[in-house]
KOLDREN-249734 format. One record per residue: x, z negated, y of N, C-alpha, C in turn. Coordinates in steps of 0.05 Angstrom, whole numbers, plus 32768, in hexadecimal, padded with zeros to 4 digits. Last residue first. Layout:
<rs>
XZYXZYXZY
...
</rs>
This chain:
<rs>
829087A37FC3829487B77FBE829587C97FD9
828987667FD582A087717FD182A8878B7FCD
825287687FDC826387637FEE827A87707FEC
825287667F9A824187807FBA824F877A7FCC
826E873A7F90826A87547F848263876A7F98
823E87187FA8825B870F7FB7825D87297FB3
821787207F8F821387247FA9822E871C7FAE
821F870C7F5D821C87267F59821487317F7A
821A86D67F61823386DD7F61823386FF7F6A
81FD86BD7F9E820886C77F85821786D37F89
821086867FC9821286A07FBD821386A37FA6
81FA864F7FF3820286507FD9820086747FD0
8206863E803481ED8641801F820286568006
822D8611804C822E861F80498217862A8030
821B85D0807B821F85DF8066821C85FB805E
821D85D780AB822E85DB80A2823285DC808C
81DE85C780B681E185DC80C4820085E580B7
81DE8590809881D685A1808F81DA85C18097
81F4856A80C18204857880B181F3858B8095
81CB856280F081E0856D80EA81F1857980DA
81A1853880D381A4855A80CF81B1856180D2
81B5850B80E381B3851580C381AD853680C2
81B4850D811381D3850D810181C7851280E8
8183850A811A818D8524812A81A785298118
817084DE8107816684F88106817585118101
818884B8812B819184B88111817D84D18100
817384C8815C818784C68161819384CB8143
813B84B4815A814584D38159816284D6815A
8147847E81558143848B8139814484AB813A
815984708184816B846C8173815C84878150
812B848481A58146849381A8815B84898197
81098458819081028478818A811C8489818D
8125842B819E81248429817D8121844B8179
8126842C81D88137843381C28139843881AD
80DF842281D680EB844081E2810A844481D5
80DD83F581C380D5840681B380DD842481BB
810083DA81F080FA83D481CC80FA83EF81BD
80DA83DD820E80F783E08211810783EA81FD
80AD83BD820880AB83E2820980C983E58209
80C6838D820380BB839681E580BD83B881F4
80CE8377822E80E5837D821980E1838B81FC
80A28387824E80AD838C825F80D083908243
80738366823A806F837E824280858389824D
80818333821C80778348820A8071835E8221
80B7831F824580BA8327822680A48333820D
809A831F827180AA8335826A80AF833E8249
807382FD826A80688310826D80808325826B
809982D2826A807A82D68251807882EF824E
80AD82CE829B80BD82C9828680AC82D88268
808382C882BE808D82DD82BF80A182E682A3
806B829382B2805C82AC82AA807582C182B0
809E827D82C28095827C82A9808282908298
80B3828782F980B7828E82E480B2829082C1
808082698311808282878319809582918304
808782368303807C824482FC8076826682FE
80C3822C831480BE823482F780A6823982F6
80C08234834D80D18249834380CB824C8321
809C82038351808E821C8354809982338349
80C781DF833D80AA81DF832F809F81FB8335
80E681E3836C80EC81E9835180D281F28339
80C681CE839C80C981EA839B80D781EF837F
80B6819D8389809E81B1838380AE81C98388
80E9818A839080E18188837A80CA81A18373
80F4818B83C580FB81A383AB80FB81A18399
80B7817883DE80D8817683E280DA818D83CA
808E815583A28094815683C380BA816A83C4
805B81618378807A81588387807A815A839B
8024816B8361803081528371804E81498378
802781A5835D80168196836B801C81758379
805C81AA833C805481B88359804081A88369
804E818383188068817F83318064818F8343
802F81A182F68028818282FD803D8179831F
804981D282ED803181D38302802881B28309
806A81BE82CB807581C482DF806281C682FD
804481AF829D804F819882A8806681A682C3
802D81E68293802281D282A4802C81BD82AC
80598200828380528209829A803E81F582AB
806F81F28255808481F18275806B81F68289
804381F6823D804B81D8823E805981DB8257
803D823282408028821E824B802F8202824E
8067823D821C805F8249823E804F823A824F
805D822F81F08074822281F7806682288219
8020823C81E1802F822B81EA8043822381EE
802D827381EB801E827181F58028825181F7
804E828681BF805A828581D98044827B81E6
803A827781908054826481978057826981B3
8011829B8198800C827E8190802982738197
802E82CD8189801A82C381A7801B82A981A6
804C82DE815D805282C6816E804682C38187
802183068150802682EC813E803982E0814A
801F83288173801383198170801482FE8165
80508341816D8051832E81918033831C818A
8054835781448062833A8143806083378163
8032837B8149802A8369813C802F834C8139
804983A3816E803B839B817A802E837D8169
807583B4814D8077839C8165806C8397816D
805D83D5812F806E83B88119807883A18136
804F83F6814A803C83E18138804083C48137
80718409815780668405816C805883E8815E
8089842B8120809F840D8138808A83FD8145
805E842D80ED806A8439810A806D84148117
806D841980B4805A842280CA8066842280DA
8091840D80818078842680808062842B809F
80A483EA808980B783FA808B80A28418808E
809D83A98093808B83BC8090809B83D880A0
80C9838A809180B68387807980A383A38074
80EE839380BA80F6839E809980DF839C8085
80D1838D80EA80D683AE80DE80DE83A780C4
80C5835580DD80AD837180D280B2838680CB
80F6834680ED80E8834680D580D6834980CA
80F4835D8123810C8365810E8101836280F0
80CD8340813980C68356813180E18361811E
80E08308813780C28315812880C7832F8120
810E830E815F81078313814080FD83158131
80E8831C81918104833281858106832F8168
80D982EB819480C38309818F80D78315817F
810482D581A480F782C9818D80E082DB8181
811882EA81C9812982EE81B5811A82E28193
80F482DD81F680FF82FA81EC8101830181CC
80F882A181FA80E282B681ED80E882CC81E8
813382A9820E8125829781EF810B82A981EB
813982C6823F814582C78222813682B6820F
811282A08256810682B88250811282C9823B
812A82708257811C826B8253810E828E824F
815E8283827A815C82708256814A8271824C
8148828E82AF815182A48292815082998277
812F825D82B7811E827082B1812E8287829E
8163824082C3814D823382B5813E824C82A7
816C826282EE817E826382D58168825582C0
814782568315814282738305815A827282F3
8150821B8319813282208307813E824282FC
817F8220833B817A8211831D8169821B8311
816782318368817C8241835B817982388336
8150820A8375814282238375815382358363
817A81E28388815F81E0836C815481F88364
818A820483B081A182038393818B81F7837F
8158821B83CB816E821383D4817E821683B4
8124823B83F38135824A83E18157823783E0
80E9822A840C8106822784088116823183F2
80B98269840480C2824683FF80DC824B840B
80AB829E841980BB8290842280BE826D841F
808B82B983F4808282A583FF808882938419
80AE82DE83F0808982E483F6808082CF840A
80DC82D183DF80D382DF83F180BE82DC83FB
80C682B283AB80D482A983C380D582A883E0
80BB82E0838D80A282CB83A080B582B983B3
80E882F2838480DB8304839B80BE82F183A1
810382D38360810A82D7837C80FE82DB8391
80E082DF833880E182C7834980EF82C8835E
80EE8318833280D6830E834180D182F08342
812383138322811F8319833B81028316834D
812282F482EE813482E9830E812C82FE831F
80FC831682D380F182F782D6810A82F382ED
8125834082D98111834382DE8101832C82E4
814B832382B78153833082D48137833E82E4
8133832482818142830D82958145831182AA
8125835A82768114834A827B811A832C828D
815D836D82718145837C828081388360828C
816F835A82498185835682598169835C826E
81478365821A814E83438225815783498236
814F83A282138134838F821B813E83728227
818883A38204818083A482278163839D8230
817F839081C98190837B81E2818983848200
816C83AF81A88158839481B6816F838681C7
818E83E081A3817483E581A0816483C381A7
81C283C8819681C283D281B481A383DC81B8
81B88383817381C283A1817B81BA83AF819A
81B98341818781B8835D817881C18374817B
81E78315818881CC830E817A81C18331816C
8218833481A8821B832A818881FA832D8179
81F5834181DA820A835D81CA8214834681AD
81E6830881E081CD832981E081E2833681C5
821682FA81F4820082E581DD81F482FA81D9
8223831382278235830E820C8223830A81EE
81F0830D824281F7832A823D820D832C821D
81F982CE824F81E182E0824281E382FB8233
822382D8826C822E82D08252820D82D58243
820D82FA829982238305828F821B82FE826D
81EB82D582A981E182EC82A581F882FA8292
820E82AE82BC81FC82AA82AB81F082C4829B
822B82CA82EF822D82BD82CC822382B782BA
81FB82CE8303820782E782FE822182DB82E6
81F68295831381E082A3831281ED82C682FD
822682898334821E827D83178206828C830A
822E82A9835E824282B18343823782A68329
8202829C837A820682B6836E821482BC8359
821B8265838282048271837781FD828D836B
824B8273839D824F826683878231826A8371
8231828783D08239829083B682478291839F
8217825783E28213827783DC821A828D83C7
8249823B83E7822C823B83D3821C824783CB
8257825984158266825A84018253824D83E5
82318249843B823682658435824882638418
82388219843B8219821D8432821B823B8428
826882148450826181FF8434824C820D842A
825E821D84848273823284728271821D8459
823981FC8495823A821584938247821F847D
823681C5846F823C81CD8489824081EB847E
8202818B8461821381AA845B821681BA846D
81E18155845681E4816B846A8200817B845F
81AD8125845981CC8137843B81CE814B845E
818F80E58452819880F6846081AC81088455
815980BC8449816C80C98440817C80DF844B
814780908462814D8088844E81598098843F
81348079849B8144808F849181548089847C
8104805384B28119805384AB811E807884A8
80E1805284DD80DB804084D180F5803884BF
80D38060851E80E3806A850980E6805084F3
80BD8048855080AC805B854680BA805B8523
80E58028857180D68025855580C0802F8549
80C2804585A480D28039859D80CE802D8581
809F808A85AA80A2806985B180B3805B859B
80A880BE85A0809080A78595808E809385A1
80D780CC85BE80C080D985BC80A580D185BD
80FC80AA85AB80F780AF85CB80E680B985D3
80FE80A2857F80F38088859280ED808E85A2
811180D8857180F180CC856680EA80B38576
814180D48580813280ED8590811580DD858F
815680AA8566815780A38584814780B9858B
815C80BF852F814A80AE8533814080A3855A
817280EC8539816180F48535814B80E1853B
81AC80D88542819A80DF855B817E80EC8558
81B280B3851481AF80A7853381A380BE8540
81BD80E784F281AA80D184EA819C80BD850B
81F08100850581C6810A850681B480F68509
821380CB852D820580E5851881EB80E78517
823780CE8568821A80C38554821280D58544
827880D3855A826680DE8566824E80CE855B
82B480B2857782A380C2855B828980BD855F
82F280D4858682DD80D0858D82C280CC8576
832F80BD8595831F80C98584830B80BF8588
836180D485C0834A80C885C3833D80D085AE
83A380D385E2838D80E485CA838080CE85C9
83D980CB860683B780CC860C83A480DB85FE
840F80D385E583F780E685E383DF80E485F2
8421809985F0842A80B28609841780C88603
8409807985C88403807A85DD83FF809285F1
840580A3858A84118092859B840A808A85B4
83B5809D857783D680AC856F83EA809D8582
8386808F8599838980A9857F83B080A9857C
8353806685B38372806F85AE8378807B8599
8311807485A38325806785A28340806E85A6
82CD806685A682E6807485B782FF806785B2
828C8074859182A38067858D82B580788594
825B808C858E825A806A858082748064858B
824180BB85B6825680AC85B6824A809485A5
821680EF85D5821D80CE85CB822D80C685B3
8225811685FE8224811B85E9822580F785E7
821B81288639820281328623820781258603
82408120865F823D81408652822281388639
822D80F3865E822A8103867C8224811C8676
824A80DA8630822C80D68637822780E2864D
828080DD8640826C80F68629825780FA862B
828880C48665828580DE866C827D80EE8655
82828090864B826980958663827280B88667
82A980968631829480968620827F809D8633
82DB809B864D82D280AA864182B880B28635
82CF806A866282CE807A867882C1808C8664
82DB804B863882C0803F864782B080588656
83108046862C82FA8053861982E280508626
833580658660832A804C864F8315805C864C
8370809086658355808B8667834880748662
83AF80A9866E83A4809A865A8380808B8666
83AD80EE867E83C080D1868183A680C7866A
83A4811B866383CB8122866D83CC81038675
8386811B862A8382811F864483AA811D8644
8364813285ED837F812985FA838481308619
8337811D85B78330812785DC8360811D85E6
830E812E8585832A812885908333812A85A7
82D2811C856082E2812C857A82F98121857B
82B08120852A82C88112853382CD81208544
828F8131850982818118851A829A81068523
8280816D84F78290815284F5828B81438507
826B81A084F6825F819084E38272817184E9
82AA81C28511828D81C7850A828381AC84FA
82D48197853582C981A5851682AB81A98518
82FB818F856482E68184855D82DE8198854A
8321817D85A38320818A8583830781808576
834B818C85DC8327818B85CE8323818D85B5
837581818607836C818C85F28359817B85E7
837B81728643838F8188863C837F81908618
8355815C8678835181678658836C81758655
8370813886A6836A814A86A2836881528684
8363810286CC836A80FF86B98356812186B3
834380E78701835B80EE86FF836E80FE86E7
830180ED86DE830D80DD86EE832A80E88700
8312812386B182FD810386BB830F80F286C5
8302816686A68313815186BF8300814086C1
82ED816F868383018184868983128170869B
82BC816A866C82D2815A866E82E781638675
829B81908663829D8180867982AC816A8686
82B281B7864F82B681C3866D82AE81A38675
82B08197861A82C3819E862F82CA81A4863D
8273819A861982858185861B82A1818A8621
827081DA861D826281CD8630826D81AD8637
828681DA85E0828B81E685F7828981DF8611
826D81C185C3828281B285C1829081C785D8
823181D985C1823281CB85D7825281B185DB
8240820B859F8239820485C0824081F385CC
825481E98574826381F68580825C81FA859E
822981AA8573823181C48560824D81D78573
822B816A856582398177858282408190856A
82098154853D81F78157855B820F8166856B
82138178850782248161851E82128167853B
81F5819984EB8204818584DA820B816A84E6
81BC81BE84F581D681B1850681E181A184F2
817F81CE84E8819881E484E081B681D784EA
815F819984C7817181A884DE818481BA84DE
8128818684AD8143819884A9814481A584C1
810781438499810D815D84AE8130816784B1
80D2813A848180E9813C847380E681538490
80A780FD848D80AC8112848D80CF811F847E
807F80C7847D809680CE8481809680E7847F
80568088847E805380A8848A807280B5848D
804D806C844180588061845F805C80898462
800980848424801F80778420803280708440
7FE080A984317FD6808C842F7FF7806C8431
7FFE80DF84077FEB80D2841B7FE280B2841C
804C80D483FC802880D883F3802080D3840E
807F81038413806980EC8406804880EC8406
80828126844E808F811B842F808480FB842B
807781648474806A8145846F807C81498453
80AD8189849A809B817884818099815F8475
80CE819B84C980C2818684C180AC818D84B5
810481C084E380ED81C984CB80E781A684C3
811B81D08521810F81BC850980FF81CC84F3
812281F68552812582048528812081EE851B
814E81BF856B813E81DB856C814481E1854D
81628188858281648194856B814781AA856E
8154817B85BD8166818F85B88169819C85A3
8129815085BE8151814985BA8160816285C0
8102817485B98103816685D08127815C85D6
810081888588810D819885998116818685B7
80F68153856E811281638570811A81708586
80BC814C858680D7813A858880F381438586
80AA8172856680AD8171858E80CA815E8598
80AA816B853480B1817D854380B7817E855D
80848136853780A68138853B80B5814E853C
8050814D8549806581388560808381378554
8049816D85228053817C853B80648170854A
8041814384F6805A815C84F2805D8166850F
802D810E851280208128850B804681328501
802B80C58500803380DD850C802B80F6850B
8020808884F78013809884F0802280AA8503
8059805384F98041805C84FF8039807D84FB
8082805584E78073803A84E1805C803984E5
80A9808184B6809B807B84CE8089805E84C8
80DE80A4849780C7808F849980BC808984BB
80FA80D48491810380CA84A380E780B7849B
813280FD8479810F80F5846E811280D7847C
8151813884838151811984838142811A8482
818C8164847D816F815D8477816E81418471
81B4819784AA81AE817B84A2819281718490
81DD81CE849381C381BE84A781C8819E849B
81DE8201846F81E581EF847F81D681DE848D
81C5822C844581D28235846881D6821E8479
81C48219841481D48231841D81DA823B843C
81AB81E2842281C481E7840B81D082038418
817A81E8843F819B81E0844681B481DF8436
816D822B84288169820C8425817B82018439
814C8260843B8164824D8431816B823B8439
81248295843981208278843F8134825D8434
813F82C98438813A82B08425813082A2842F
815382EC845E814A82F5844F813182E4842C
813E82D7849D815382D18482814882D98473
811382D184C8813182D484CB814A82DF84B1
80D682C184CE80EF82BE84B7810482BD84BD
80CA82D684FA80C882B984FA80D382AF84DA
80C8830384FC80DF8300850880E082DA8502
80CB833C84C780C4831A84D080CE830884E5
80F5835584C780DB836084D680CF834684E2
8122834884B28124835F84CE8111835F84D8
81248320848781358324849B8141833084AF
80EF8333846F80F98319847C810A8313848A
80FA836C846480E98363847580ED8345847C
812183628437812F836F84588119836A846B
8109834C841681208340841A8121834F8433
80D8836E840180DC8355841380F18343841B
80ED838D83E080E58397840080E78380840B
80F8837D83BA8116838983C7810E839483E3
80D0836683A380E0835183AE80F5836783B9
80A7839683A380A5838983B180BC837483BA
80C883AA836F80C583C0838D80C383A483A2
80B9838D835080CB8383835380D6839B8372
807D8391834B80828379835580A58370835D
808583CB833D807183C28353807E839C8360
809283BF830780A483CD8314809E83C78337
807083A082F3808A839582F4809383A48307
804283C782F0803B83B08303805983A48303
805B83EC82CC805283F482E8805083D882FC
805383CD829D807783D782A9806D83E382C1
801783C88297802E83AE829C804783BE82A5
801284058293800983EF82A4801783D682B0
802F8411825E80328421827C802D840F8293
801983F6823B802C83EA8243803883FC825C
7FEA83EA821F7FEE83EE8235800283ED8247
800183E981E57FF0840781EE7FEA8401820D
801783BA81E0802B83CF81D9800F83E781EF
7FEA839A81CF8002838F81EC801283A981F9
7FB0839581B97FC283A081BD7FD6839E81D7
7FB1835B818B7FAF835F81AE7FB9837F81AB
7F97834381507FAA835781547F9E835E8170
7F97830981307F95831381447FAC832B814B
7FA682EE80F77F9E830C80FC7F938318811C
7F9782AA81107FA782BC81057F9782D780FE
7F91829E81537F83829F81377F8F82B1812B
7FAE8278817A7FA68295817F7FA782988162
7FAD824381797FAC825381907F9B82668191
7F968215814A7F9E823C814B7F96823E816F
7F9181D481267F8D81E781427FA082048142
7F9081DE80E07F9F81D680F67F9881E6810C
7F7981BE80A57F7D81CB80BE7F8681CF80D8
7F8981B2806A7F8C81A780787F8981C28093
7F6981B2802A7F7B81B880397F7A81B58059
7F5B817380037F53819180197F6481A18025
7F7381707FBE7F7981697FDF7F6C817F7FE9
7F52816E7F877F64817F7F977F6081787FB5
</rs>
């Protein structure tokens, strides 16, 4: 007879945890942790003053520029901080990117899309108001665009124009005749980020300080706002068609546990967000959809354990029959939880950029994900199941109170006499 064969156990079979008898505790510490993310949203953006925003938001949602800029020589984070402000670009956010030992590069986010923001396309027009003989009649220029339109009343050379941008502050690649002659229109096109970030860093460091710029994205305001909430909508979709899939999979006794617990794992990832204030951009966004999928599944996978206890074991209390089946799938949840969780913690530690901030949103969601679905969908659980069964109590007695109790005969008789 073959041996039988053994296999590594998580969590040893007949382990019985109690999960269910503390469960005041755990739904106290949720409630506590989700108090906290609805405080920390207004404190970041009233008290804190070196926050500002209720998020820490990426350039995806509030615009800007982000570039990762190489170097040839060794730099601090402050010196190119200085360097910006030195150009003018104010509010840098520069972080180290890449390894140690490797070519020295930083990642730096500018809240500006177009070195010429609204201010200072103001200030370029008062200064151009009058060059030479030749009077401004119109000024056009786009938030985030790297195109001016200049129409004087006579006709100019591109030489003049360009030395008077360069007066007013702003540098120029290129000046050209715009439309028919008699218009005297002028298109102008501007040096982008990329050029004046690298010209701030020469000017700062020394020349050829900048080794390259190998990547650059930028998003203009009303793009970043509107991502915004395209985000929100996708986020609250999701939740929705979750809600659809719930009301078929089960009844109204285990569907608001799941609906609970999802929204619960999205708000306290949110709320380390807060805490922490990482970047908060559209990766960020990804991971907490990532995370509902991922907290629906465990949910729903307890959820049916225990469906198929309550029918097996019809003779013991609800509490039992769920506290048994969170045992007997410890073991599955432990490792599914643990595989996401360490190869995510592998990228926290060694990513860079939003990669690690994804990594961090799933680990903060993963335990959170775990932890709802045995302390947070199971008491849920079991508190309906009680108001469902007093519920089917209460109708069955009912019609006992209408039935009418049964007469003799020889008592009707008396009555009647």
């Amino acid at each position: 007879m073959a041996e039988q064969q053994k296999f590594f156990e998580v969590i040893k079979s007949g382990t019985n945890i109690d999960f269910i008898g503390n469960q005041k505790y755990w739904i106290g510490s949720s409630i506590a942790l989700v108090l906290l993310t609805f405080l920390m949203l207004p404190i970041n953006a009233y008290v804190l003053k070196d926050r500002g925003h209720v998020l820490n938001w990426g350039v995806d949602f509030k615009g800007g520029t982000e570039l990762v800029v190489e170097f040839n020589k060794a730099v601090e984070a402050s010196q190119v901080h200085d360097a910006m402000t030195a150009a003018g670009l104010h509010n840098a956010d520069v972080v180290k990117y890449g390894r140690e030992g490797g070519t020295p590069s930083f990642m730096i986010r500018l809240g500006a899309v177009s070195i010429m923001s609204g201010e200072q396309a103001k200030k370029v027009e008062a200064a151009l108001a009058r060059v030479g003989d030749a009077s401004l009649h119109k000024f056009e220029s786009s938030e985030g665009g790297d195109k001016v339109y200049l129409r004087f009343d006579k006709n100019l050379d591109n030489d003049v124009i360009k030395a008077a941008l360069r007066a007013a502050g702003t540098e120029s690649t290129d000046v050209q005749a715009f439309g028919p002659p008699e218009d005297h229109t002028y298109e102008v096109t501007l040096i982008g980020m990329e050029g004046e970030v690298r010209k701030a860093l020469d000017a700062k460091l020394g020349a050829g300080t900048v080794k390259a710029i190998p990547s650059v994205s930028s998003v203009g305001a009303k793009a970043g706002k509107q991502l915004q909430v395209d985000g929100v909508r996708a986020l609250l979709g999701a939740i929705l068609l979750i809600v659809i899939y719930v009301a078929f999979r089960f009844d109204f006794r285990y569907g608001p546990g799941t609906i609970v617990a999802l929204l619960h794992d999205a708000v306290i990832t949110v709320g380390a967000f807060a805490v922490t204030y990482k970047e908060f951009s559209l990766t960020t966004l990804a991971a907490i959809l990532t995370i509902i999928g991922f907290s629906m599944n465990d949910t729903i996978v307890v959820f049916d354990r225990i469906r198929e206890n309550a029918a097996k074991y019809r003779d013991r209390k609800f509490d039992k029959v769920v506290n048994h089946a969170i045992n007997e799938t410890l073991s599955r949840t432990i490792l599914t939880s643990a595989t996401v969780f360490f190869v995510t913690l592998a990228m926290n530690i060694f990513g860079t950029g939003v990669i690690r901030d994804f990594a961090f949103a799933m680990n903060v969601g993963v335990i959170v994900g775990t932890y709802s679905s045995i302390f947070i969908a199971s008491p849920i659980l079991i508190w309906l199941n009680e108001k469902y069964v007093a519920m089917q109590k209460r109708q069955a007695a009912r019609p006992e109170r209408n039935v009418r109790k049964p007469v003799r005969r020889d008592e009707e008789e008396a009555v009647e006499t």
